[in-house]
C-alpha positions in Angstrom: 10.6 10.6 -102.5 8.3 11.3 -105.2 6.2 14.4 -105.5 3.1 12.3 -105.3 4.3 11.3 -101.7 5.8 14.1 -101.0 2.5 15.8 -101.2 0.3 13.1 -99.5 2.8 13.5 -96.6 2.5 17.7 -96.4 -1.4 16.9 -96.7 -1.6 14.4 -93.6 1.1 16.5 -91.6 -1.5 19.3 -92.3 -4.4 17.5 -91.1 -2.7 16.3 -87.8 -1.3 20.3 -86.3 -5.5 21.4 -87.9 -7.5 18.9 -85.6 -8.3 20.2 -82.6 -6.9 19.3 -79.1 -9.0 18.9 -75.8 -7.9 18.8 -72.5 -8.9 17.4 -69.1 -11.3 19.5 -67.1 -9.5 20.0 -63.3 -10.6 22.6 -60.7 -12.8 24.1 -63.5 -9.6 24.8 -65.3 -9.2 23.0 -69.1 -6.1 21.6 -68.3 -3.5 19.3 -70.5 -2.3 15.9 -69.2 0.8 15.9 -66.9 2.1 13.0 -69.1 2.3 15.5 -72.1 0.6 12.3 -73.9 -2.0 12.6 -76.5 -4.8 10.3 -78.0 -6.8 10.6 -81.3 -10.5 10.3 -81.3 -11.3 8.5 -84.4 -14.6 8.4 -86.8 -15.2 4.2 -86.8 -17.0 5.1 -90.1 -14.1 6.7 -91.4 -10.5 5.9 -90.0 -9.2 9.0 -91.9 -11.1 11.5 -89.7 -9.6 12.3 -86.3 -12.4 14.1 -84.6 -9.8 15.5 -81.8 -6.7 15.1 -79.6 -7.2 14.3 -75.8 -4.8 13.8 -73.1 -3.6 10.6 -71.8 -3.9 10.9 -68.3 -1.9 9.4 -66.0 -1.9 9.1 -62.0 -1.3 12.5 -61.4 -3.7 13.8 -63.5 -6.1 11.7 -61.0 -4.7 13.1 -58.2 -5.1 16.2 -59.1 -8.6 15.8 -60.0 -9.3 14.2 -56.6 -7.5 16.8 -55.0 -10.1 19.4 -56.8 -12.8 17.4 -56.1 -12.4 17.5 -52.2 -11.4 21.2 -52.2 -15.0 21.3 -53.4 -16.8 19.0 -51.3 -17.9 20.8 -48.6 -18.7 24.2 -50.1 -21.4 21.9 -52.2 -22.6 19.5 -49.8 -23.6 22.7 -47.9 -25.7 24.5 -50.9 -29.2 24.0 -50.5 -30.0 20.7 -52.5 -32.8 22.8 -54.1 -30.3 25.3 -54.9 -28.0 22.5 -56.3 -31.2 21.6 -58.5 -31.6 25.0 -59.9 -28.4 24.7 -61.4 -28.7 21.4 -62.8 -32.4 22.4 -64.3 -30.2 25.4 -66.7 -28.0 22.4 -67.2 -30.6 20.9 -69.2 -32.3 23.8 -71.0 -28.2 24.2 -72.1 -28.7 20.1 -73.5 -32.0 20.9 -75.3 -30.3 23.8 -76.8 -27.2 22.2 -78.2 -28.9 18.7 -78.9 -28.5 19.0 -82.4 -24.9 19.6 -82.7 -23.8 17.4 -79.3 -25.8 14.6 -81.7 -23.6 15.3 -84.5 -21.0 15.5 -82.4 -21.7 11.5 -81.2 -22.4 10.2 -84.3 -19.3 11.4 -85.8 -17.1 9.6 -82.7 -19.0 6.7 -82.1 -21.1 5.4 -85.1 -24.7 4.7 -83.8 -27.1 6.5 -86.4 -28.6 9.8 -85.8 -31.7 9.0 -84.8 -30.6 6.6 -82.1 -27.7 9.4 -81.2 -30.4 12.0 -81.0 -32.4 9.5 -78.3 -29.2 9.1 -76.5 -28.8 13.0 -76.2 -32.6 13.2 -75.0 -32.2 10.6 -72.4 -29.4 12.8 -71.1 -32.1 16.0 -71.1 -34.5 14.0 -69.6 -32.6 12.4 -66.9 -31.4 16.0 -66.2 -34.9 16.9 -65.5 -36.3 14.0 -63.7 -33.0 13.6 -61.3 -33.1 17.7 -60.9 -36.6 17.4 -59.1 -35.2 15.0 -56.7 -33.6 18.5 -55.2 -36.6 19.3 -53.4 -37.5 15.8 -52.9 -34.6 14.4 -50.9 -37.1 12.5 -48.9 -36.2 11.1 -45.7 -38.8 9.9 -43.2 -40.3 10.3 -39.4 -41.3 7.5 -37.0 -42.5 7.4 -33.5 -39.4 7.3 -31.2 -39.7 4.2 -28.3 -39.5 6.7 -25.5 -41.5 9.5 -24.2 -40.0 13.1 -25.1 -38.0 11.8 -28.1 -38.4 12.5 -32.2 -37.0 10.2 -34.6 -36.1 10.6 -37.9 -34.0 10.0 -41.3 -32.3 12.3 -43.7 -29.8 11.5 -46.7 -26.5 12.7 -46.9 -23.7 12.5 -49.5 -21.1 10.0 -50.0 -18.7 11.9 -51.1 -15.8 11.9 -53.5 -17.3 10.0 -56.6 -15.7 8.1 -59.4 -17.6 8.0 -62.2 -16.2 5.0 -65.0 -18.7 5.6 -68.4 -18.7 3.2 -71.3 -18.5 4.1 -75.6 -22.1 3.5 -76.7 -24.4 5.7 -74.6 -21.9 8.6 -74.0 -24.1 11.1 -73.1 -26.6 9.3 -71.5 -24.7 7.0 -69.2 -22.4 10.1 -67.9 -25.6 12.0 -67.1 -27.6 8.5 -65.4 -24.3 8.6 -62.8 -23.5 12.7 -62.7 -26.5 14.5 -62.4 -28.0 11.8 -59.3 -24.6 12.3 -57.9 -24.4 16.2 -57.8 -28.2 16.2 -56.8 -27.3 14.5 -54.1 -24.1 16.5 -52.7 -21.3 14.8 -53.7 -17.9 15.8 -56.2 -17.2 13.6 -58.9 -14.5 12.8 -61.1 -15.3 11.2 -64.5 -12.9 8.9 -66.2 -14.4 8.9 -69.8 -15.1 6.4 -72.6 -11.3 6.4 -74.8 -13.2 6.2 -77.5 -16.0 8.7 -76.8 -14.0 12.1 -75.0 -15.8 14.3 -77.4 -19.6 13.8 -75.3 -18.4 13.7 -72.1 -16.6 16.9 -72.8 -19.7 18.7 -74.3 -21.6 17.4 -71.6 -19.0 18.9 -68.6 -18.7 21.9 -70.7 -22.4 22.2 -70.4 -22.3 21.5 -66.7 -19.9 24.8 -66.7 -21.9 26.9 -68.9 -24.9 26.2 -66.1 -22.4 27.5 -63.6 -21.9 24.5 -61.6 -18.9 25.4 -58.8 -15.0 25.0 -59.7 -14.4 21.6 -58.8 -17.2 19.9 -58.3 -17.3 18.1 -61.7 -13.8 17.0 -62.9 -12.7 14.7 -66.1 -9.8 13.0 -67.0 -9.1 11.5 -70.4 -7.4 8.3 -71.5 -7.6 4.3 -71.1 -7.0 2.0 -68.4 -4.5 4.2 -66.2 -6.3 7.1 -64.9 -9.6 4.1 -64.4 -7.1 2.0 -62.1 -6.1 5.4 -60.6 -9.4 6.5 -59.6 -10.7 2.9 -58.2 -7.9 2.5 -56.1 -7.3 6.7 -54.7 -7.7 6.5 -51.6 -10.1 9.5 -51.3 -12.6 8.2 -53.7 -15.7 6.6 -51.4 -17.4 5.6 -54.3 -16.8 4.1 -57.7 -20.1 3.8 -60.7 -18.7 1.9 -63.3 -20.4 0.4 -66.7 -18.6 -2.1 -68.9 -18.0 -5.6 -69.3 -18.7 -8.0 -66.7 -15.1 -9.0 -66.5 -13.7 -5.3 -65.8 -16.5 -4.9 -62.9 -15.5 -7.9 -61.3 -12.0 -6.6 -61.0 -13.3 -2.9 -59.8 -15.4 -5.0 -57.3 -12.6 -6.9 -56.1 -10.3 -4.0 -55.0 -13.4 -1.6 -54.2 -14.1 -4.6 -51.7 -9.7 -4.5 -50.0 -10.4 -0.5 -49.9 -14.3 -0.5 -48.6 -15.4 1.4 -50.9 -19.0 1.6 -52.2 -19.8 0.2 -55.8 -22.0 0.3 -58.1 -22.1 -2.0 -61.5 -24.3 -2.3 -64.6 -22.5 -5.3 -66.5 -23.3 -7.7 -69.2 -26.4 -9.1 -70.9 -27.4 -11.8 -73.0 -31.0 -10.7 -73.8 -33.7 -13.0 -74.8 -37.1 -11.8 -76.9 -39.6 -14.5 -76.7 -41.9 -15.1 -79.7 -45.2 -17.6 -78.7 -47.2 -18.9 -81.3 -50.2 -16.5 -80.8 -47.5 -13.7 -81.8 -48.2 -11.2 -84.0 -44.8 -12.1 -85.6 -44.8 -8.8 -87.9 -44.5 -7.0 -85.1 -42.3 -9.5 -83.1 -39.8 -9.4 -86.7 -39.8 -5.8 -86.0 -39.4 -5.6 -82.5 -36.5 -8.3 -82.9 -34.3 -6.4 -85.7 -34.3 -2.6 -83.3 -33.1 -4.7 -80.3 -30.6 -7.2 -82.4 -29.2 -4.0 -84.5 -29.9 -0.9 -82.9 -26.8 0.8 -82.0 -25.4 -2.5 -84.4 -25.9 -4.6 -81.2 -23.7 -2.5 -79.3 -26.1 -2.4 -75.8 -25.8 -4.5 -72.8 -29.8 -4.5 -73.4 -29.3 -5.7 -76.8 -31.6 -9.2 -78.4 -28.9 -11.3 -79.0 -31.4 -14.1 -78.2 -34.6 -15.1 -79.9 -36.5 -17.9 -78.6 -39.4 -18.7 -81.0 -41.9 -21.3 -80.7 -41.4 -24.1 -82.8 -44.8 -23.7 -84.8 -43.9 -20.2 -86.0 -40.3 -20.7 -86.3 -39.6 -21.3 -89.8 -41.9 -18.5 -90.7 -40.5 -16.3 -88.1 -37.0 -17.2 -88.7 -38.0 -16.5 -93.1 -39.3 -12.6 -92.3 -36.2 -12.2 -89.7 -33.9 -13.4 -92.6 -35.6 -10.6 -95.6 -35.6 -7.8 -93.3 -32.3 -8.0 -91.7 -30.7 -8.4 -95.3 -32.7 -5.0 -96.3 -31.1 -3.1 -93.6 -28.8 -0.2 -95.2 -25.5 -0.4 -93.2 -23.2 2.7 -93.6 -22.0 6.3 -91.9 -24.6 7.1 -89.0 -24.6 10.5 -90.7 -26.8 9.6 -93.3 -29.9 10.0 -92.4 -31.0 6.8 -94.4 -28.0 4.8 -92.6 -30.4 2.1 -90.6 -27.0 0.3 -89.0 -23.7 2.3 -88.2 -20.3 0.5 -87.9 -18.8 -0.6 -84.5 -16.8 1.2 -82.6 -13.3 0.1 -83.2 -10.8 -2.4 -85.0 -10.9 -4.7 -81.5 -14.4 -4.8 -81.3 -14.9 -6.1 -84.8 -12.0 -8.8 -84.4 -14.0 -10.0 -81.3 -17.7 -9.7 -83.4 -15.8 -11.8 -86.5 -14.5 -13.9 -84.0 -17.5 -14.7 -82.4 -19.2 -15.0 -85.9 -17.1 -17.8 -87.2 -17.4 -19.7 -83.5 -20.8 -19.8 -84.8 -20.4 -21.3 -87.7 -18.5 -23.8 -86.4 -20.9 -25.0 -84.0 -23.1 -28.2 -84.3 -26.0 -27.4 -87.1 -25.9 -24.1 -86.1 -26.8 -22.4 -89.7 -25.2 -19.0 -91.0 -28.7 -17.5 -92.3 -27.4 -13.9 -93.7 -24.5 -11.2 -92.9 -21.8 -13.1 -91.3 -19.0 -10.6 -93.0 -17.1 -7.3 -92.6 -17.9 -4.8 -95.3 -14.9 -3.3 -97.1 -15.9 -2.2 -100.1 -16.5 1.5 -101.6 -18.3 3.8 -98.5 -16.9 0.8 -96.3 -13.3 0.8 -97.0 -12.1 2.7 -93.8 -14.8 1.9 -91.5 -15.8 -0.7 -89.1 -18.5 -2.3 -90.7 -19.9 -5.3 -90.0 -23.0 -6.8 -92.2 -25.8 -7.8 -89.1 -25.6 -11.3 -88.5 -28.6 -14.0 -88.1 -27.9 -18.0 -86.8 -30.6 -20.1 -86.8 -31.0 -23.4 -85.4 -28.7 -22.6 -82.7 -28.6 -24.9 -79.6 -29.3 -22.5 -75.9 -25.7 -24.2 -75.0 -24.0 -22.9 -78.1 -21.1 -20.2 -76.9 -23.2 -18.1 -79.0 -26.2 -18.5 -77.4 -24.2 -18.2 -74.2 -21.7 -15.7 -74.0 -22.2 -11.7 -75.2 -21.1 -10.7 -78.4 -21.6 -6.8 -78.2 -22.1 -6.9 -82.0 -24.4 -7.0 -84.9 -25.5 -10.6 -84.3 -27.9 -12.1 -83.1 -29.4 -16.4 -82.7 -32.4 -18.1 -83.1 -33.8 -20.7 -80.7 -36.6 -23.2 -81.1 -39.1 -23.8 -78.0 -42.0 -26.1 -77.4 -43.7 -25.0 -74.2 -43.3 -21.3 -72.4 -41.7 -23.0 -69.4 -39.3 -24.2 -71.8 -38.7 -20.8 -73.0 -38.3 -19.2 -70.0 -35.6 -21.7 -68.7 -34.1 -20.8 -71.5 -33.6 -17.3 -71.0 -33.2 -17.5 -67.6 -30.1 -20.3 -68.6 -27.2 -18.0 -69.0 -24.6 -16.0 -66.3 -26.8 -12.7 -67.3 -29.8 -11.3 -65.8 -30.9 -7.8 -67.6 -33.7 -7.2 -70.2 -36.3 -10.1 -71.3 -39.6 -9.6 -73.4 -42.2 -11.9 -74.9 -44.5 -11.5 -77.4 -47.5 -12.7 -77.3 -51.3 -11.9 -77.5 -52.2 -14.1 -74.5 -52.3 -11.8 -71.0 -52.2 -14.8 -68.8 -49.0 -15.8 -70.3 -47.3 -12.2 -70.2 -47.7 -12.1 -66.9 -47.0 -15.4 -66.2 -43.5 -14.8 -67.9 -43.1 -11.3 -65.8 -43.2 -13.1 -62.7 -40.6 -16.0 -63.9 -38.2 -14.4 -65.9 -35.4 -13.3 -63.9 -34.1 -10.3 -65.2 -34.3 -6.6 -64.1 -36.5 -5.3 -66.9 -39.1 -7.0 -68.9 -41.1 -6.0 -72.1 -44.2 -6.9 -73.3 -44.6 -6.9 -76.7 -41.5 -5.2 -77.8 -38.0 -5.4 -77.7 -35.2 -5.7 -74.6 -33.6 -2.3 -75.6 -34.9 1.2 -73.9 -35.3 2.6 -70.6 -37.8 5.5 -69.0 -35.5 7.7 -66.9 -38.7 7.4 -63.9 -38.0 3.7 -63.2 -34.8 1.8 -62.3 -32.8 0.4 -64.3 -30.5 -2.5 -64.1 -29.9 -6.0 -64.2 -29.3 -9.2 -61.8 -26.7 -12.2 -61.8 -23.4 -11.4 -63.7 -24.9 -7.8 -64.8 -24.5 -6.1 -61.7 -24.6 -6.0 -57.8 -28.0 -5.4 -56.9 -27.6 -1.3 -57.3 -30.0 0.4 -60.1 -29.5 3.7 -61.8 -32.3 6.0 -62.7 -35.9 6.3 -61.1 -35.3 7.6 -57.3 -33.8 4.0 -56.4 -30.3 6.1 -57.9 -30.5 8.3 -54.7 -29.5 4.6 -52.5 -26.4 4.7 -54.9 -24.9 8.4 -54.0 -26.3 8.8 -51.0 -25.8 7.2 -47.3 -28.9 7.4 -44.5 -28.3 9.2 -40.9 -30.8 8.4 -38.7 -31.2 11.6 -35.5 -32.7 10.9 -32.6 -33.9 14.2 -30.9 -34.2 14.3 -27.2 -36.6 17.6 -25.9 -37.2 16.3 -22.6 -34.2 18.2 -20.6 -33.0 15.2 -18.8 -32.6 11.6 -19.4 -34.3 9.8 -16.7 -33.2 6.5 -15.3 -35.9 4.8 -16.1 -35.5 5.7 -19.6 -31.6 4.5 -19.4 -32.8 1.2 -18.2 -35.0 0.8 -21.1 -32.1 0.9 -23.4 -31.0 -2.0 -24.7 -28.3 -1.6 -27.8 
C-alpha cells in the first residue's frame, strides 16, 4: 500500500468513528437499535458528508416503542386537552427558537435550498400553533334529545396508539401536520421516520422533550422498510398516517383494511397550472418555474403539468425555456443556490429515466436541461439540470405518470373545457391552478377541476396550515390533514345520551325503535 493510500484510508477511518451517532427515542429514553445495525445519513449535495449514524430498527425496536406508547396512553388521554395544548404551545416557542439551525440542519440532509427549508421549518411552527388552539376547542355539539327528560350530546375522544409514516421532502413539516393533531387530540404515537431525513424528525422529538411532553407519549424508530411494515401490521396500532407514493399507500391500505385499522393517506400528484390567453404570462412563467422546481420538483404538489392555450403557447413555452436555463443549480447552502439536488442516487435514476421516456415519445421536444450535472461543485452530488418538454401529447407517460423530479411538460389547449379535461385526465387528484385575468372563468375552473386544492393565479405548490389539505382519486382516501378537518383523522365521536328523569317510563320504552 502506498503512503498516499495509506493516508486516504487513516483519513476516512477518522471521519467514520468522528460523525456522530443518533439513536431511536423509546419511553423518553435515547435508545440504540436492538439490531445493533446502523445507517449513514448522507448530504445528496455532497456524498462525502455523512451528516450522522442512526439505527436500523428492526421489529423489536417497534415493539418496544408500541409497548411505550400504550404504557402512556392513559396517563395522557386523561390530561386536560388544554393542559395537553400548553405543552405543545412551548413546543413551538422551542421551534421558533432553533429555526435557524433545525434549517441548516435540513438543508444539509436533504437538499431543498434554504429558503424553501426555512418555510418548511415555519410550517412546522405554525402548525404547532394553529393545531395547539384546538386544545380548548375540541368542539363537540348538543341537540335536542327525542324524549322528554333526556340531554343529547357529542364529544371526541382519542384513537389511540398512532403510527405515524413521514416522507424525505417536508421533514419537519409533514411530522408536525400528523404529531401535533395527534397529541392534541389524546393519543400516543410512534413515528417511523424518512431513511433519508432522521436528522429533523429527531430535532423535532427532541424539541417535543425539551417542552416536557410525558415519557412515552412520542416515540421514533429509525430505518427503512422494516420497522414501517412493523408498525402497519402491530397489532396495537389503531391507526396508521402515512405519506408517500401512491403505490406504498395502496399496500398500507390493503393490510390496514385485514387488521381494521383506521388510515389515513396523502399520495401522489400530477399537477396541472393552466395558462388562458388573457394571462399575464410573466407572472404565469414565474408562477410555473416555483411549482416545477421548487424543492427540484420533489412535492406531491409539484407543476409537472402546464397546459397553455394555444395562442400564447410559443411565447409562453420561449420565456419558460430562458428562465428555467437561468436557474443556478447547486448546494442548498448557498444562499444564491435557486435549485438543490435530489435526494438520492435512486431517485435520480428514476428522474433520468423518466427524462429519456420523454424523449422518446412521439414529437415530444427536449427544450432545455434533460441531464445530470457532474462536473466541478457537482461531482458528488445528485444533481439534476430542471427539465422542460414541450409539445407533449396529455397521453404521453410523461404527461401521465409522476416524476418527483426536476421536470416538468408543456401542453397545448384550444378551449378551457379542453383544459380542464385535461387536468382532470390522469389517476391523480391534488393541486390545480389557472391563470387567467377573467373571474368568470376562475371560477368556472374552481368548480370543474377535480382536485383537493386550487390556485388562482399562482402555482399548485403551498398550503395555509387553517385549511385542509389533501388530494382526491389516487392521492389519498378522502382524509385531509391540517385545518380542524385533521381532528376527524385522530379522533373518534361518542355520542351520550343523559337520562335526568329518574325512571324510564313505558311509554317512553315503546317509543324506542333501534
Amino acid at each position: 500500500m502506498t503512503k498516499a493510500k495509506a493516508a486516504a484510508n487513516k483519513k476516512e477511518n477518522l471521519t467514520k468513528t468522528s460523525v456522530k451517532k443518533y439513536h431511536n427515542y423509546i419511553g423518553g429514553e435515547w435508545v440504540k437499535s436492538s439490531s445493533g445495525e446502523w445507517f449513514d445519513n448522507i448530504n445528496p449535495a455532497n456524498t462525502n458528508d455523512i451528516i450522522g449514524r442512526f439505527p436500523r430498527s428492526n421489529q423489536e425496536d417497534v415493539d418496544n416503542a408500541v409497548a411505550a406508547a400504550k404504557a402512556a396512553a392513559t396517563k395522557w388521554r386523561r390530561t386536560p386537552a388544554p393542559k395537553r395544548a400548553e405543552i405543545l404551545f412551548r413546543l413551538a416557542q422551542i421551534l421558533e427558537k432553533n429555526k435557524e439551525n433545525f434549517t441548516r440542519d435540513m438543508t444539509r440532509e436533504m437538499g431543498k435550498v434554504l429558503k424553501e427549508a426555512g418555510g418548511d421549518v415555519q410550517e412546522a411552527i405554525d402548525c404547532t400553533y394553529y393545531t395547539a388552539g384546538e386544545g380548548r376547542r375540541l368542539h363537540g355539539f348538543t341537540t335536542p334529545a327525542e324524549m322528554p327528560n333526556k340531554f343529547a350530546m357529542c364529544v371526541r375522544q382519542p384513537v389511540g396508539i398512532c403510527g405515524l409514516i413521514t416522507p424525505f421532502n417536508f421533514p419537519m413539516a409533514i411530522p408536525s401536520w400528523k404529531l401535533i393533531p395527534a397529541l392534541v387530540c389524546g393519543n400516543t404515537v410512534v413515528i417511523k421516520s424518512g431513511e433519508d431525513v432522521p436528522l429533523s424528525t429527531i430535532n423535532l422529538v427532541k424539541a417535543c422533550e425539551e417542552a416536557g411532553i410525558p415519557k412515552g407519549v412520542i416515540n421514533v424508530v429509525n430505518g427503512f422498510s422494516e420497522p414501517g411494515e412493523a408498525l402497519v401490521k402491530h397489532k396495537d396500532v389503531r391507526l396508521i398516517s402515512f405519506t408517500g407514493s401512491t403505490d406504498t399507500g395502496r399496500i398500507i391500505a390493503e393490510q390496514c383494511a385485514r387488521d381494521n385499522k383506521i388510515v389515513s393517506l396523502e399520495m401522489g400528484g400530477k399537477n396541472a397550472i393552466i395558462v388562458m390567453d388573457d394571462a399575464d404570462i410573466d407572472n404565469a412563467v414565474e408562477g410555473s418555474l416555483w411549482g416545477a422546481f421548487g424543492t427540484s420538483g420533489q412535492r406531491c404538489t409539484a407543476s409537472s403539468r402546464l397546459v397553455v392555450h394555444k395562442k400564447v403557447y410559443k411565447k409562453f413555452c420561449e420565456k419558460l425555456v430562458e428562465r428555467t436555463k437561468k436557474l443556478k443549480v447547486g448546494d442548498g447552502l448557498d444562499p444564491k443556490t435557486e435549485v438543490g439536488p435530489v435526494i438520492n442516487e435512486q431517485a435520480m435514476e428514476k428522474i433520468l429515466n423518466y427524462i429519456e421516456i420523454g424523449k422518446s415519445e412521439d414529437k415530444a421536444t427536449l427544450a432545455c436541461g434533460g441531464n445530470r450535472l457532474t462536473k466541478g461543485e457537482f461531482k458528488n452530488g445528485y444533481f439534476i439540470e430542471p427539465t422542460v418538454f414541450t409539445n407533449v401529447k396529455r397521453n404521453h407517460r410523461i404527461a401521465q405518470e409522476e416524476i418527483f423530479g426536476p421536470v416538468t411538460v408543456v401542453i397545448q389547449f384550444e378551449t378551457l373545457d379542453e383544459a380542464i379535461d385535461i387536468v382532470n385526465d390522469v389517476k391523480y387528484g391534488l393541486s390545480s391552478a389557472i391563470y387567467t385575468q377573467d373571474v368568470n372563468k376562475s371560477f368556472y375552473a374552481m368548480e370543474e377541476l377535480y382536485t383537493g386544492i386550487c390556485y388562482v393565479n399562482s402555482a399548485t405548490i403551498g398550503a395555509e396550515v387553517h385549511l385542509p389539505f389533501g388530494g382526491t382519486k389516487g392521492t389519498g382516501n378522502g382524509h385531509r390533514e391540517a385545518g380542524t378537518q385533521v381532528l376527524d383523522i385522530f379522533s373518534e365521536w361518542k355520542s351520550l345520551y343523559i337520562d335526568y328523569s329518574g325512571k324510564l317510563q313505558k311509554a317512553q320504552i315503546d317509543e324506542v325503535e333501534i
